[in-house]
N, C-alpha and C positions, 0 to 999 in steps of 0.2 A: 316245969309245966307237966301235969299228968296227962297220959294219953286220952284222958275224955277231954280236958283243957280243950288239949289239940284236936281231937275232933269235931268241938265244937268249935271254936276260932276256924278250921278247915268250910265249915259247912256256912258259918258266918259272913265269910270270904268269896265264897265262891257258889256259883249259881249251880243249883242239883232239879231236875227233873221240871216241874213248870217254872221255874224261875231261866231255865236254859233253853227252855223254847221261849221264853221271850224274848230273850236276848237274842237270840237267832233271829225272829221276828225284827226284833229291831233293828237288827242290823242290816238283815235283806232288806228294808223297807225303808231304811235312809243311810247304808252308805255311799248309793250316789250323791246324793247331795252333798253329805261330808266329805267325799274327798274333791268334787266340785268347789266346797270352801277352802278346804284344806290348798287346794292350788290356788285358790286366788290370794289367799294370805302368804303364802311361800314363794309364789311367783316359778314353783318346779315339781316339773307332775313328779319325779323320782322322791324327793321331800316330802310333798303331797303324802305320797302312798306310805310312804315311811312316819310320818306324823300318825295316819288316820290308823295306821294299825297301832301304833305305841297308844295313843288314844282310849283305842276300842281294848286294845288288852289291859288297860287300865282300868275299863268301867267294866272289864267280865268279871275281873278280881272284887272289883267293888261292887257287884251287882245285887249280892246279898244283902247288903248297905244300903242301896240308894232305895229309903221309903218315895222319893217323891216320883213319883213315874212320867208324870207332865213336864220337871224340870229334865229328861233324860238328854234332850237334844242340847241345849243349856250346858246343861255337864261336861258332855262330850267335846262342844265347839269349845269348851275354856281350855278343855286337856289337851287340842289338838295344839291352840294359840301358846298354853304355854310349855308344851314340848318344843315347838318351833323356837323361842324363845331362848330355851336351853340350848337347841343346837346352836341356835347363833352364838350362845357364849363360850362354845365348845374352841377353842382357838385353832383346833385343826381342821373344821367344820370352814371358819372365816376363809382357808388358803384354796379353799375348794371350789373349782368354776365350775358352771354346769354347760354342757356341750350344745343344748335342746337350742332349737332355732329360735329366736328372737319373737317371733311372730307364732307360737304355737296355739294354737285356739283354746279357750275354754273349754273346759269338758259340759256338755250338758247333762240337767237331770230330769227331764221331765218339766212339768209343769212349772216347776220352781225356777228355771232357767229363765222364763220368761220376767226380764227385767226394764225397766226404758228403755237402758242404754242398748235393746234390739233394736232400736230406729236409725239408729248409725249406719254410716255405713263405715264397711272392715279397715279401711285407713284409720278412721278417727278411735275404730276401739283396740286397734294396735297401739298408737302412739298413748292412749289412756292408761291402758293396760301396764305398758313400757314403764310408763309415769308413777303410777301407785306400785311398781315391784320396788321403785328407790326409796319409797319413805321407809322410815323406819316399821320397827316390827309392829310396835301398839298403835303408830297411826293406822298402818296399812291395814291392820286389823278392824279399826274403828270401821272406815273408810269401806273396806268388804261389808260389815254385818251390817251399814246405814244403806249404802248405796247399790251393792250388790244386789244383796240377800233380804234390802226389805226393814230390816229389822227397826223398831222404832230404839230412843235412847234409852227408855229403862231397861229394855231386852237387850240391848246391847251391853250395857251395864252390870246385866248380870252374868254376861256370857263373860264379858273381862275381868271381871273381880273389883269393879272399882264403883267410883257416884259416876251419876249421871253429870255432873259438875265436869269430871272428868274426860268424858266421854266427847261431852262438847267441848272442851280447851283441845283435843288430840283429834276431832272432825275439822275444828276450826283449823288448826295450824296447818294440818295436812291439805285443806283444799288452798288455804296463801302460798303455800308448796307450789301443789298444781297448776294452778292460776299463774304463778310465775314464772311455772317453766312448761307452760302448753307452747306448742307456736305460735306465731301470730296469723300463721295465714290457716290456723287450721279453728274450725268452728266447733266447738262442742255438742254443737245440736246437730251436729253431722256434715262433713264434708269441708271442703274447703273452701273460705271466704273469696 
């Protein structure tokens, strides 16, 4: 490769001058939320933050790339789910407990924080919470962008990489999941029966 090649691959790659202030922009202006996501899918703020930056340094490198600027959040949340992913097939990553209290609260971010499941109360969104860290990775994932974050299933679909076909086989399973292992004396629309 000649060194113009590589200057241009360099410049191609990597964000210079307004393309860096937006990424900036971007970032100040919704990494609360992604690492908000980022913890609900990992179920560990230490994960979380370590996701949301492997993530985010993947979309600076590709920022020069990414024409579509509306799909940016899209992007992001797929690279957060499938780094998460990768660590879990990391086999020294599986031996690793995390110390963090069972009960540690969702991080809030603003407006977007605001979900149903606010109407609970802090028992029921413990043991909820508890419940969607054991599913697997692509339910829990489903399961966050449907019922978290809002999201409908073609948006979700695009955040996962897969159909919408998909998306409902991995919403469905994971709530027969849930469903079969909530308590019984606990109510899902809050509190206990």
């Amino acid at each position: 490769m000649t060194t113009t090649d590589q200057q241009e691959a360099d410049q191609a790659s990597e964000p210079r001058g307004e393309g860096e202030r937006e990424f900036v922009d971007f970032v100040a202006g919704r990494q609360a939320a992604l690492l908000r996501f980022a913890y609900l899918v990992t179920g560990h703020r230490q994960t979380a933050e370590d996701v949301v930056q492997t993530a985010l340094v993947k979309t600076y490198l590709a920022w020069g790339r990414l024409c579509d600027r509306g799909a940016l959040d899209a992007y992001v949340r797929r690279a957060i789910v499938n780094e998460h992913i990768n660590l879990l097939r990391r086999p020294w990553k599986r031996r690793e407990r995390s110390s963090e209290a069972l009960s540690t609260p969702v991080p809030e971010s603003g407006p977007e924080a605001a979900a149903p499941e606010d109407q609970l109360d802090r028992e029921t969104k413990t043991v909820l919470f508890e419940l969607v860290r054991e599913l697997p990775p692509r339910q829990r994932a489903a399961v966050v962008l449907r019922y978290y974050e809002g999201f409908t299933e073609p948006q979700t679909a695009e955040v996962l990489g897969c159909s919408v076909g998909t998306v409902k086989s991995q919403t469905h399973r994971a709530l027969q999941v849930l469903r079969g292992r909530m308590p019984e004396d606990l109510d899902p629309r809050g509190g206990r029966r």
